[in-house]
N, CA, C and O atoms as CSV, one atom per row, in Angstrom:
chain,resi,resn,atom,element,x,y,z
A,1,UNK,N,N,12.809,-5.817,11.174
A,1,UNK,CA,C,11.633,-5.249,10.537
A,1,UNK,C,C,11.178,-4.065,11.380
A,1,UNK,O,O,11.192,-4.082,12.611
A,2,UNK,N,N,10.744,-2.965,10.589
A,2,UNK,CA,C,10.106,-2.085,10.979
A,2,UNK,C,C,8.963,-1.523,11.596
A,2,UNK,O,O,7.923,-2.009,11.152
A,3,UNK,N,N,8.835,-0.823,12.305
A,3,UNK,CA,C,7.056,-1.013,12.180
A,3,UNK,C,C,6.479,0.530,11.911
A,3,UNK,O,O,6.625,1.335,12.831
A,4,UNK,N,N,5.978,0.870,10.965
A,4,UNK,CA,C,5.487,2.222,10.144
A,4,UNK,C,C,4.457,2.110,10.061
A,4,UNK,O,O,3.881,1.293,9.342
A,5,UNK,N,N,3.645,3.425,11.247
A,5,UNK,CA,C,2.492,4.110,11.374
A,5,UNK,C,C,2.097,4.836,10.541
A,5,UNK,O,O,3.128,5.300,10.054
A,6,UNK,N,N,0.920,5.435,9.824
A,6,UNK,CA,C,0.585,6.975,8.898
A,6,UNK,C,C,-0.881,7.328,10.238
A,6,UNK,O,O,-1.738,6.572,10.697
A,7,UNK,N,N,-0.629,8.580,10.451
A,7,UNK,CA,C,-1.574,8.831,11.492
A,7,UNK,C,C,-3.076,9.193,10.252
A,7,UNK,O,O,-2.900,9.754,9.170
A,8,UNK,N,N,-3.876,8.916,10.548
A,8,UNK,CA,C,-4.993,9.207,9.245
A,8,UNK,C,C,-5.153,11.147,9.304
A,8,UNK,O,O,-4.827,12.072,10.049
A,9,UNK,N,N,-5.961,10.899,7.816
A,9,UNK,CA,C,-5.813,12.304,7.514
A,9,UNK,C,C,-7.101,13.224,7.534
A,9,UNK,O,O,-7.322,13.961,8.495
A,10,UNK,N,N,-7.853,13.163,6.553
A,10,UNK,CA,C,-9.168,14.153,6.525
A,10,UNK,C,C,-10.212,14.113,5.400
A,10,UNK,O,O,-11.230,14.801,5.318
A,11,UNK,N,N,-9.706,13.047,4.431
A,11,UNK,CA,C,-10.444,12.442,2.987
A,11,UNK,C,C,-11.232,11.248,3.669
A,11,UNK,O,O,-10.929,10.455,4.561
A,12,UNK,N,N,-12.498,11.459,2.805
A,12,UNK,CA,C,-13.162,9.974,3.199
A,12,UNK,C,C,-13.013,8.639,1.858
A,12,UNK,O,O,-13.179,9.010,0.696
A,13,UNK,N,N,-12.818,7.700,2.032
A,13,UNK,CA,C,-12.421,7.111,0.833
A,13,UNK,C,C,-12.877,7.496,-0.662
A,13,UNK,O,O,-12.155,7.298,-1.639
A,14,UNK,N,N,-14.420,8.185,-0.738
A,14,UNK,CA,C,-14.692,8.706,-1.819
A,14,UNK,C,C,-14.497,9.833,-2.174
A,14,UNK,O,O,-14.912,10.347,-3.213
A,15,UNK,N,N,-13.799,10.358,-1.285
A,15,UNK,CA,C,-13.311,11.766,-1.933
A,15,UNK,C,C,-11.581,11.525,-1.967
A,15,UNK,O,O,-11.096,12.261,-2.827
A,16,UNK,N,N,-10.830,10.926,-1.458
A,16,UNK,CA,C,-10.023,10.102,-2.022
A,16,UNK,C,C,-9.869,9.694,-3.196
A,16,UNK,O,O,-8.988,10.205,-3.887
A,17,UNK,N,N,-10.694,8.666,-3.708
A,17,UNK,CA,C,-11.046,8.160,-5.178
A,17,UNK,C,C,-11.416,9.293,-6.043
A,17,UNK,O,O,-11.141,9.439,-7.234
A,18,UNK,N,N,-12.187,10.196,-5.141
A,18,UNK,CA,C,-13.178,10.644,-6.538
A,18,UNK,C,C,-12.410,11.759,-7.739
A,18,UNK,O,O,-12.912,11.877,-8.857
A,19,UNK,N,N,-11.545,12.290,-7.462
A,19,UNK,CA,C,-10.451,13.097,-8.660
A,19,UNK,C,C,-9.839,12.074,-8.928
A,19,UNK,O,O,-9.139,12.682,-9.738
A,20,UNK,N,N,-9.404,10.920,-8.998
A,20,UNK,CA,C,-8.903,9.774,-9.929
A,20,UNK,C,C,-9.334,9.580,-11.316
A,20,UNK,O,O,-10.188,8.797,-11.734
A,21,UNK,N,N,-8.594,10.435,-11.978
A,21,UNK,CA,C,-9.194,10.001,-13.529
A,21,UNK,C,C,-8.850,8.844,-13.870
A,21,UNK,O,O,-9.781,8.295,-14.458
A,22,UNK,N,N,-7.807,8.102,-13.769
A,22,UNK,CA,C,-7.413,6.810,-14.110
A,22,UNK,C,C,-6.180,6.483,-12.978
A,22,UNK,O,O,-5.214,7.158,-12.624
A,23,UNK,N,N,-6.739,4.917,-12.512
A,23,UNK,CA,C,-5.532,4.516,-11.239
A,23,UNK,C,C,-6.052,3.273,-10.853
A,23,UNK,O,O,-7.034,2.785,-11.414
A,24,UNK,N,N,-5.308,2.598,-9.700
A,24,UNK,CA,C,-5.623,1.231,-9.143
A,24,UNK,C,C,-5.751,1.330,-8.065
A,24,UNK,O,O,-5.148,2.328,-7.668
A,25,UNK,N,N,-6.332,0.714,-7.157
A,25,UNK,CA,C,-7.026,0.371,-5.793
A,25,UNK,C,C,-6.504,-0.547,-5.441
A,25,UNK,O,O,-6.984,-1.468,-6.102
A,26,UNK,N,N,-5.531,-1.050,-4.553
A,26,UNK,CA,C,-4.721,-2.189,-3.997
A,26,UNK,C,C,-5.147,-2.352,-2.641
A,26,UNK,O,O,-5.340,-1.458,-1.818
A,27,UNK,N,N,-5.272,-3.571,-2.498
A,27,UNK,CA,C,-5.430,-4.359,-1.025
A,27,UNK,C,C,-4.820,-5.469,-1.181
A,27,UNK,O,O,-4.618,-6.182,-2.163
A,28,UNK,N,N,-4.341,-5.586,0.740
A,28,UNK,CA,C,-3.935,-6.854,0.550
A,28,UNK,C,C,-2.115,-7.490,0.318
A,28,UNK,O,O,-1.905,-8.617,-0.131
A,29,UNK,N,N,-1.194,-6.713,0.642
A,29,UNK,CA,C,0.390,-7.156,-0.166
A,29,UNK,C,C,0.026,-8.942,0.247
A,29,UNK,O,O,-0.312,-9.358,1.355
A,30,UNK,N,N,0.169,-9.537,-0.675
A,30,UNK,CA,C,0.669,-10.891,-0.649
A,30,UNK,C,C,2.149,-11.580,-0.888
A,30,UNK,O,O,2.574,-12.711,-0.652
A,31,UNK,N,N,2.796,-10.301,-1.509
A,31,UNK,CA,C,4.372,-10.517,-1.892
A,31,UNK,C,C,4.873,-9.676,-1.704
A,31,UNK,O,O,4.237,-8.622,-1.664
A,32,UNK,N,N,6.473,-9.680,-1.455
A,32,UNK,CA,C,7.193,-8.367,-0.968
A,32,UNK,C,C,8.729,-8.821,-1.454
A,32,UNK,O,O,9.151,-9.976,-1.402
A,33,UNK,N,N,9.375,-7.811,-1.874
A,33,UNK,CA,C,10.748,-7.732,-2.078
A,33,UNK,C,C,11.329,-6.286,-1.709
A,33,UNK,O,O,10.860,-5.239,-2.155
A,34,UNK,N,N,12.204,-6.356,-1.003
A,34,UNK,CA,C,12.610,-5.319,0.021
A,34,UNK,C,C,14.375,-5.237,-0.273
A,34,UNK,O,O,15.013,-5.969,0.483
A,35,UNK,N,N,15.011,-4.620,-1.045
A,35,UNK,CA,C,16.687,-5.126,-0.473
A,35,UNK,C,C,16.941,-3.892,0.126
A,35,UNK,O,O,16.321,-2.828,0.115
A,36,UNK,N,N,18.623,-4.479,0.977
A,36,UNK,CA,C,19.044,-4.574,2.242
A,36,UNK,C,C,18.808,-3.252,2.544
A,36,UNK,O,O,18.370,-3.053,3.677
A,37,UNK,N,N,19.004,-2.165,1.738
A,37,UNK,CA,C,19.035,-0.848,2.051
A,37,UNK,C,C,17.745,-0.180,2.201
A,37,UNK,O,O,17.853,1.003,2.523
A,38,UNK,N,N,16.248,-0.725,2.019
A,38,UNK,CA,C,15.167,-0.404,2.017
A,38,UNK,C,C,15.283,0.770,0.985
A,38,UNK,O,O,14.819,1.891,1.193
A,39,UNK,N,N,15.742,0.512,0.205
A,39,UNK,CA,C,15.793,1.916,-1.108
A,39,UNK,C,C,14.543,1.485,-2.184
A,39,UNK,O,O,13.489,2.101,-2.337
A,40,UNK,N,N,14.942,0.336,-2.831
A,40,UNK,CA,C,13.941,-0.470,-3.744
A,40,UNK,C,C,13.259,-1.823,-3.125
A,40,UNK,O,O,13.599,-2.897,-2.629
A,41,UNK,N,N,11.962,-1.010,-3.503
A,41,UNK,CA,C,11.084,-2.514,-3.234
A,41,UNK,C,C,9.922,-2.688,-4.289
A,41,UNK,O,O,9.444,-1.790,-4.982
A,42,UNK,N,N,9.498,-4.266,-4.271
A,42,UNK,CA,C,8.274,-4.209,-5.443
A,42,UNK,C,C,7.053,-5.207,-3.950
A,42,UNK,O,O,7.301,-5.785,-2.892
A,43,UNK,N,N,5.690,-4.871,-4.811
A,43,UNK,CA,C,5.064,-5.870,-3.774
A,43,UNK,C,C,3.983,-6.195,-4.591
A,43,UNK,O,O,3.766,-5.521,-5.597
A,44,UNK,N,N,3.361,-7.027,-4.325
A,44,UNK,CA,C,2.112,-7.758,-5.240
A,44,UNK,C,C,1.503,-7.601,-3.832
A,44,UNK,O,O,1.866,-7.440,-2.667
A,45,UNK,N,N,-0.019,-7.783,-4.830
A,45,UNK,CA,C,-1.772,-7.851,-3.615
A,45,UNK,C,C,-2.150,-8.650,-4.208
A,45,UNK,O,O,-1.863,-9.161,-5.290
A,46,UNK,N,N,-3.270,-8.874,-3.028
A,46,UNK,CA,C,-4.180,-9.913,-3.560
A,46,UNK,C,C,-5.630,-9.493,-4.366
A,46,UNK,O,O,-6.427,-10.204,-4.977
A,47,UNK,N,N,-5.619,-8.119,-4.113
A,47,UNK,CA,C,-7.086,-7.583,-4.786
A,47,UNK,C,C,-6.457,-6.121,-5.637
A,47,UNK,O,O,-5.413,-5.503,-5.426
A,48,UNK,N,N,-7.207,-5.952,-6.338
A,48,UNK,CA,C,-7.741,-4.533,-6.757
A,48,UNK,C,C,-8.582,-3.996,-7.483
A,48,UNK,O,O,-9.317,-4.924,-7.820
A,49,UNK,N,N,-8.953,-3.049,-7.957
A,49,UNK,CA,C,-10.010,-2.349,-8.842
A,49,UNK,C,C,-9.459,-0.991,-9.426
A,49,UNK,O,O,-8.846,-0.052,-8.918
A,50,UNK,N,N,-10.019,-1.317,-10.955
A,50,UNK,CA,C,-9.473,-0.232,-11.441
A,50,UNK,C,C,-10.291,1.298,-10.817
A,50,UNK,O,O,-11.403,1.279,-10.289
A,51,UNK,N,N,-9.619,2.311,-10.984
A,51,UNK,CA,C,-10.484,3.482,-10.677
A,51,UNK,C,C,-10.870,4.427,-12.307
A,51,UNK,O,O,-10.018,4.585,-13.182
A,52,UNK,N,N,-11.703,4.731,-12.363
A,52,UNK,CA,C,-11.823,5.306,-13.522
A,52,UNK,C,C,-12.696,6.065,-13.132
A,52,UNK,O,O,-13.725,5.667,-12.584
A,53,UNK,N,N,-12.242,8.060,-13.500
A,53,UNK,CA,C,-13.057,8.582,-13.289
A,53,UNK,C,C,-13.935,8.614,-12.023
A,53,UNK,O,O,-15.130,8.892,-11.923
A,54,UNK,N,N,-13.107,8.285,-11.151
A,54,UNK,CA,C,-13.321,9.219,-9.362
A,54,UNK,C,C,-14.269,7.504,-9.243
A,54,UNK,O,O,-14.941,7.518,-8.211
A,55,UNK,N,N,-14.387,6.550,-9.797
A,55,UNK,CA,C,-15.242,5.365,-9.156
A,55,UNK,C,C,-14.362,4.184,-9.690
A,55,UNK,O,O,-13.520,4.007,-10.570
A,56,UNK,N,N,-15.201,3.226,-8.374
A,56,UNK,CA,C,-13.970,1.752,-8.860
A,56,UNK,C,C,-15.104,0.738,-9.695
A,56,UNK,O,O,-16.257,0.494,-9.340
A,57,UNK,N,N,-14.514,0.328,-10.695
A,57,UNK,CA,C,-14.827,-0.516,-11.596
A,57,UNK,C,C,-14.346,-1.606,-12.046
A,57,UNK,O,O,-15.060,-2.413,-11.452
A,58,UNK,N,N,-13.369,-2.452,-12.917
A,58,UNK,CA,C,-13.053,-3.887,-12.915
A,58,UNK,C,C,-12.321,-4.272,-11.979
A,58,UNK,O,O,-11.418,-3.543,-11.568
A,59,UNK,N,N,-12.571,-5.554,-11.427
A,59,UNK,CA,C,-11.686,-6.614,-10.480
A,59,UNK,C,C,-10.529,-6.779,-11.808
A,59,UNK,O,O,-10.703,-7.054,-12.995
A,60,UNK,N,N,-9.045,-6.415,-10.850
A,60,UNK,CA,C,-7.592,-6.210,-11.909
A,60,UNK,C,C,-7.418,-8.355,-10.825
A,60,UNK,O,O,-8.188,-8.898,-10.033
A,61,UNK,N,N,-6.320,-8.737,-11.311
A,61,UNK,CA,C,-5.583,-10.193,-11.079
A,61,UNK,C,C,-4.681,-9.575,-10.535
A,61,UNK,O,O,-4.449,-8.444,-10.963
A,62,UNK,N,N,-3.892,-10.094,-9.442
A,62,UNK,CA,C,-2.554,-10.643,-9.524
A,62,UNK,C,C,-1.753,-8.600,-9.842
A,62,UNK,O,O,-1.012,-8.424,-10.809
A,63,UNK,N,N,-1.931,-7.983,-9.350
A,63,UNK,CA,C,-1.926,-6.050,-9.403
A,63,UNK,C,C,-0.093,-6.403,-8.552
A,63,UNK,O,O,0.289,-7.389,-7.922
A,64,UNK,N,N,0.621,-5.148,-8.912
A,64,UNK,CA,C,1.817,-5.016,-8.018
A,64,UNK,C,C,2.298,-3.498,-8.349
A,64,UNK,O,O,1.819,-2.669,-9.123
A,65,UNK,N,N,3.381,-3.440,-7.510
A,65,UNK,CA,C,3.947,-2.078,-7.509
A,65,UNK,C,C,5.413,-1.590,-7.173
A,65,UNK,O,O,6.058,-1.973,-6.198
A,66,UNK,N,N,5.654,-1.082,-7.709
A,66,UNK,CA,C,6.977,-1.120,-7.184
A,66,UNK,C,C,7.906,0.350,-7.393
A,66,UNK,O,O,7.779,1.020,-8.418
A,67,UNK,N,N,8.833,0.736,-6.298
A,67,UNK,CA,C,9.191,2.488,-6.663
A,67,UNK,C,C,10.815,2.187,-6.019
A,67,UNK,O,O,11.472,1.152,-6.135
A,68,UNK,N,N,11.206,3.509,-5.291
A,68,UNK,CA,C,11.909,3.637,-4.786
A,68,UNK,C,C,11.405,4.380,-3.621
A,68,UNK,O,O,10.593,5.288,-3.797
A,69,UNK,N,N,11.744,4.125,-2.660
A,69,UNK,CA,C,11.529,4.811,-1.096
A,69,UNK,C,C,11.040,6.197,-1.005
A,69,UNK,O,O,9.957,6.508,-0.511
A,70,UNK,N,N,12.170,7.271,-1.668
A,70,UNK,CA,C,11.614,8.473,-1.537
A,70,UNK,C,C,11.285,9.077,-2.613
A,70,UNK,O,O,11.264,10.308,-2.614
A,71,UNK,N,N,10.830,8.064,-4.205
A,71,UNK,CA,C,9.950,8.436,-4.936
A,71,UNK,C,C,8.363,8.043,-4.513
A,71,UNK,O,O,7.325,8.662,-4.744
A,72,UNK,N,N,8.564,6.892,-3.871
A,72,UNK,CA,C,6.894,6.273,-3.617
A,72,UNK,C,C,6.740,7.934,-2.512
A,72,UNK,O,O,6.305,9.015,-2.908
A,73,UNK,N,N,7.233,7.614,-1.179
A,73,UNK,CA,C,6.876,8.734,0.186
A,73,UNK,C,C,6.476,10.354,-0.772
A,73,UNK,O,O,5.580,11.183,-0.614
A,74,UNK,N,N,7.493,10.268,-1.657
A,74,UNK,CA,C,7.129,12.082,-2.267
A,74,UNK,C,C,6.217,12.157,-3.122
A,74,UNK,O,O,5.901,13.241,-3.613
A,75,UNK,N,N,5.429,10.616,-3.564
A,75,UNK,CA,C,4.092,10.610,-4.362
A,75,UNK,C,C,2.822,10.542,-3.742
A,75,UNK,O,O,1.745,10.709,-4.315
A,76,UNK,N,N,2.980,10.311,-2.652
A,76,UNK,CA,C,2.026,10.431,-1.354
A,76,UNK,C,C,1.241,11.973,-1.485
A,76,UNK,O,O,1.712,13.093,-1.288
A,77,UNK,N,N,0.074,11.625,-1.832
A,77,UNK,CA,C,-0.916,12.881,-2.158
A,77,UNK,C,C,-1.867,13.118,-1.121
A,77,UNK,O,O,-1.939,14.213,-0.564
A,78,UNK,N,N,-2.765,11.936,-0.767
A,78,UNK,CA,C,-3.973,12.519,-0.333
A,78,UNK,C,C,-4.022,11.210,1.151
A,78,UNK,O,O,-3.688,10.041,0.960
A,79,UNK,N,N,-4.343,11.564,2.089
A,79,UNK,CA,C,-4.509,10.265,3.443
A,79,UNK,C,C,-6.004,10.332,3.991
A,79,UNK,O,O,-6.582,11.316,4.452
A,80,UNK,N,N,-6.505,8.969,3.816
A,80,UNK,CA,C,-7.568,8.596,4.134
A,80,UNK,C,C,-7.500,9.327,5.531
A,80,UNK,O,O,-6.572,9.992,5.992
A,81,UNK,N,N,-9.145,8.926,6.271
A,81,UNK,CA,C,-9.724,9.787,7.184
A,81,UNK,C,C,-9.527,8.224,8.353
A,81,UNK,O,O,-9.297,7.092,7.928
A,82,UNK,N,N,-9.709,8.625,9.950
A,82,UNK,CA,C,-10.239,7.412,10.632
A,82,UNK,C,C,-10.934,6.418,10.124
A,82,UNK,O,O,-10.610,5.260,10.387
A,83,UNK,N,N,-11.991,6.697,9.324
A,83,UNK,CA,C,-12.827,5.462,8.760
A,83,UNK,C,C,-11.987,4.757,8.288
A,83,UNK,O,O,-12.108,3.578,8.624
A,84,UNK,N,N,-11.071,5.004,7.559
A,84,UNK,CA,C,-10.341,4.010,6.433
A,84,UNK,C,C,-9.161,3.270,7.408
A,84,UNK,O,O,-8.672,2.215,7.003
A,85,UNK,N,N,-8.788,3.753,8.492
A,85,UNK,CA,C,-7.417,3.168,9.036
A,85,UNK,C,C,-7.945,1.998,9.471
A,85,UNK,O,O,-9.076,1.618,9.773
A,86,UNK,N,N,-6.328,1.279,9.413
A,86,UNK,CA,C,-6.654,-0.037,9.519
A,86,UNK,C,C,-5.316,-0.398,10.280
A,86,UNK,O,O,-4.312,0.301,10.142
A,87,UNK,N,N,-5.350,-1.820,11.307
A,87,UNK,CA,C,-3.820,-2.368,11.845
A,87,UNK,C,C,-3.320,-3.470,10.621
A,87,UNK,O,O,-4.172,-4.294,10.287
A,88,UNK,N,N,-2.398,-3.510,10.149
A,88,UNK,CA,C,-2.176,-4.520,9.404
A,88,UNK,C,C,-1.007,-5.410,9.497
A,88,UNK,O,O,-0.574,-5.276,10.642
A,89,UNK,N,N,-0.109,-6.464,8.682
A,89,UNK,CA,C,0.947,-6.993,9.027
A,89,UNK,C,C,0.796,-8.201,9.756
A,89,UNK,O,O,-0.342,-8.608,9.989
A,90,UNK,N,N,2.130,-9.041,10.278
A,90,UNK,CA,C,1.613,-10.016,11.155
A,90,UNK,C,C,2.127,-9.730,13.024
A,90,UNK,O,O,2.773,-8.736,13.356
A,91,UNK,N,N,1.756,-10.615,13.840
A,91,UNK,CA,C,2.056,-10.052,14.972
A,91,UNK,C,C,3.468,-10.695,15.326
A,91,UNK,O,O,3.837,-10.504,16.485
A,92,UNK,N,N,4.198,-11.330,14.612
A,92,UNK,CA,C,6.067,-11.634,15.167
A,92,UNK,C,C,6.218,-11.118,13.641
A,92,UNK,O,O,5.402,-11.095,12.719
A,93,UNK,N,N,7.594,-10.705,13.724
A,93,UNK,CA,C,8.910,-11.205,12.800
A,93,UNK,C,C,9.797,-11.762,13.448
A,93,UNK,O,O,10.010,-11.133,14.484
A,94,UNK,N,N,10.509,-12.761,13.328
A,94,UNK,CA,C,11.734,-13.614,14.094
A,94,UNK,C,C,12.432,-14.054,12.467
A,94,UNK,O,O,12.198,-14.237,11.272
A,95,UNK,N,N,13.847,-14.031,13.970
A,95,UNK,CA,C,15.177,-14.012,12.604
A,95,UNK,C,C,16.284,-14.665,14.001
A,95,UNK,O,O,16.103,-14.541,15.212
A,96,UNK,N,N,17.374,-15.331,13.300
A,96,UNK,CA,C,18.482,-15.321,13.806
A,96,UNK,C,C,18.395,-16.537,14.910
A,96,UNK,O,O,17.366,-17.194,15.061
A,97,UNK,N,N,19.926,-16.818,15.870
A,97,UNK,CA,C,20.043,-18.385,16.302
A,97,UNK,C,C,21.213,-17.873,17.241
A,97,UNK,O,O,22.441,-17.872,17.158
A,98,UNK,N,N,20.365,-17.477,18.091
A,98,UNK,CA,C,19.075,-18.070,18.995
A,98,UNK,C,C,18.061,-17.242,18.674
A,98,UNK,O,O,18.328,-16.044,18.576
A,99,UNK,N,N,16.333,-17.822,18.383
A,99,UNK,CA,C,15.717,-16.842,17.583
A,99,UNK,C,C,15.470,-15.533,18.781
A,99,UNK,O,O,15.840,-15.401,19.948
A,100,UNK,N,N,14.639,-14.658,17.823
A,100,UNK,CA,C,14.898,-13.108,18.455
A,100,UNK,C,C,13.651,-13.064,17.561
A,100,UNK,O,O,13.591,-13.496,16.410
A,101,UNK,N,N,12.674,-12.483,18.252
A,101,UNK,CA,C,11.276,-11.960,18.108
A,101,UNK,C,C,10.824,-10.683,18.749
A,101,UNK,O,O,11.095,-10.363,19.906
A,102,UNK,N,N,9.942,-9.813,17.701
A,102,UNK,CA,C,9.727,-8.596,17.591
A,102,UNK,C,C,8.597,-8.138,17.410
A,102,UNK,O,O,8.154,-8.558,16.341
A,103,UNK,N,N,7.760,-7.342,18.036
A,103,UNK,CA,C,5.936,-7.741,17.496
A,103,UNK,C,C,5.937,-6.678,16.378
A,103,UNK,O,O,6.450,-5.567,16.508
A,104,UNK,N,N,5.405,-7.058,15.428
A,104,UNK,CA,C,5.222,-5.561,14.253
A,104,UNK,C,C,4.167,-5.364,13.913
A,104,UNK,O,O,3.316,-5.909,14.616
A,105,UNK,N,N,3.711,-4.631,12.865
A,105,UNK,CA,C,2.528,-3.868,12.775
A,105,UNK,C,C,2.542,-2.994,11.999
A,105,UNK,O,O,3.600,-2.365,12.026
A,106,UNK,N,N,1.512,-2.502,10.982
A,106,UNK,CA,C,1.430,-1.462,10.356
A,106,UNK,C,C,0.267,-0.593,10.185
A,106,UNK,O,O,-0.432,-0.618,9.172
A,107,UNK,N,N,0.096,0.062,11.040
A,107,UNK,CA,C,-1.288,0.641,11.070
A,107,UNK,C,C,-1.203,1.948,10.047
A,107,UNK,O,O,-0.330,2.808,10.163
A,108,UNK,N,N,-2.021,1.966,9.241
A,108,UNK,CA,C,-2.204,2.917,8.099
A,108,UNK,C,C,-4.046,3.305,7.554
A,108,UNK,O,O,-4.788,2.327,7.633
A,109,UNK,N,N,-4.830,4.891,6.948
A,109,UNK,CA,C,-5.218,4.716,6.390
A,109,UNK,C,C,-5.186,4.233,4.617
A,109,UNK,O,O,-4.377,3.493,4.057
A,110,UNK,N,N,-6.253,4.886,4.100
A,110,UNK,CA,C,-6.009,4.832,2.577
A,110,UNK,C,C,-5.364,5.731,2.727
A,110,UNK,O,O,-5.336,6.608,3.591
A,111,UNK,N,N,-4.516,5.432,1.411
A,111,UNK,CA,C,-3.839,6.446,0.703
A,111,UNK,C,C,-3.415,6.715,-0.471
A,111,UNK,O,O,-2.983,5.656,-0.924
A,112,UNK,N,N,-3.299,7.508,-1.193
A,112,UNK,CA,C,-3.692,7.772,-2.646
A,112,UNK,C,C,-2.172,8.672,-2.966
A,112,UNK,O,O,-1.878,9.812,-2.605
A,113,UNK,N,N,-1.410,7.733,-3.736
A,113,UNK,CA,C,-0.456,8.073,-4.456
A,113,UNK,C,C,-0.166,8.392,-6.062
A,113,UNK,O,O,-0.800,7.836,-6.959
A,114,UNK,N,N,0.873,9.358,-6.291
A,114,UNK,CA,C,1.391,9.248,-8.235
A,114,UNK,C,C,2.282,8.629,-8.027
A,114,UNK,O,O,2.763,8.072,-7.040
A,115,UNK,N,N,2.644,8.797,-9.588
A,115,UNK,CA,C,4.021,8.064,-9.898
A,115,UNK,C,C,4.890,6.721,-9.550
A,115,UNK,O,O,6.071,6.401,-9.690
A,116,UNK,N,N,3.815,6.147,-9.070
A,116,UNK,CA,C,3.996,4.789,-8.411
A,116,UNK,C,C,4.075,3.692,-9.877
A,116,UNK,O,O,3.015,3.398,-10.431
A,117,UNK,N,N,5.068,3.286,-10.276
A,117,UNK,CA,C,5.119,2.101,-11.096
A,117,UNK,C,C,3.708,0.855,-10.969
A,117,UNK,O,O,3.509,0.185,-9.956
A,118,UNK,N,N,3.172,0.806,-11.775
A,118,UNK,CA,C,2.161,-0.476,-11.538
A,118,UNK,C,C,2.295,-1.205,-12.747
A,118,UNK,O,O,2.733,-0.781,-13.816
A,119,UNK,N,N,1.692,-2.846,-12.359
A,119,UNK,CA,C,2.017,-3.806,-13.410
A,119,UNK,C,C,1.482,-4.880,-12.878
A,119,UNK,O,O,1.188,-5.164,-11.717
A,120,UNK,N,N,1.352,-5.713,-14.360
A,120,UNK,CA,C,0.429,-6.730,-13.369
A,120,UNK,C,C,-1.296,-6.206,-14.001
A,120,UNK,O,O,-1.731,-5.414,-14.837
A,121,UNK,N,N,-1.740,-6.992,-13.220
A,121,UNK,CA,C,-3.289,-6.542,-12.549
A,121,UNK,C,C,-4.138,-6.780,-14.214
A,121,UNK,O,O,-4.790,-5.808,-14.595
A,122,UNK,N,N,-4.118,-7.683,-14.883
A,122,UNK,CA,C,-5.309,-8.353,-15.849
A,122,UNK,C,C,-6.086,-8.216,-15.047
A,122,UNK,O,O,-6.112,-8.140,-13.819
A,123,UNK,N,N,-7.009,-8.175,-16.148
A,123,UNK,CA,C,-8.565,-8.244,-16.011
A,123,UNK,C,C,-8.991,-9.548,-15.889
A,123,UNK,O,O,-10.190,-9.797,-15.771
C-alpha cells in the first residue's frame, strides 16, 4: 500500500462548493476495490450531500465512485485550503508470512473533481 499526500491548495470549502451547479460531497471511503495495476478502482462512503447550486443540501445513502486513475487525477479541479486538510487511512497495512508491516496514511484536503462516475447515494 501506498501512501498519497495532496499538499492543500487556496479554496476555502465554500468557495470550493460554491460554482457547483450540481454534484456530491463524499466523506468517509468505507469500501474499496483497487485491482492489481491500480488503473481501476470503485469506493463507497459512509456520508454525503448533494450539492446544488454552490450549497449542500440532502443527506445521499450508501454514495460511491468509481474512474480510472488518470481519468479521476485529470478531473481534479479545484484543492481545498489548510482548513480542510485532513490525515486519514489506518496506521498499519500488513500482508504476507512472515507478516510485514508498513505505517500508511493519507493526508489530503477537499477536493473538487469532474467526470468522476457516481452511483449509489438515495435519498
Amino acid at each position: 500500500m501506498a501512501n498519497l499526500n495532496l499538499e492543500p491548495g487556496t479554496d476555502s470549502f465554500e468557495a470550493l462548493i460554491g460554482d457547483v451547479e450540481r454534484g456530491v460531497y463524499m466523506e468517509s471511503n468505507r469500501s474499496w476495490s483497487i485491482d492489481d495495476q491500480r488503473y481501476k478502482f470503485q469506493f463507497g462512503c459512509e456520508y454525503a450531500k448533494l450539492i446544488e447550486n454552490g450549497k449542500l443540501t440532502k443527506t445521499l445513502r450508501n454514495p460511491n465512485y468509481r474512474a480510472t486513475t488518470p481519468e479521476f487525477w485529470h478531473g481534479l479541479k479545484r484543492i481545498g485550503d489548510n482548513n480542510t486538510w485532513q490525515m486519514y487511512g489506518t496506521p498499519f497495512c500488513g500482508k504476507g508470512e512472515p507478516n510485514q508491516v508498513i505505517r500508511v496514511g493519507h493526508g489530503s484536503p477537499v477536493c473538487a473533481f469532474e467526470n468522476v462516475e457516481v452511483f449509489g447515494g438515495g435519498e
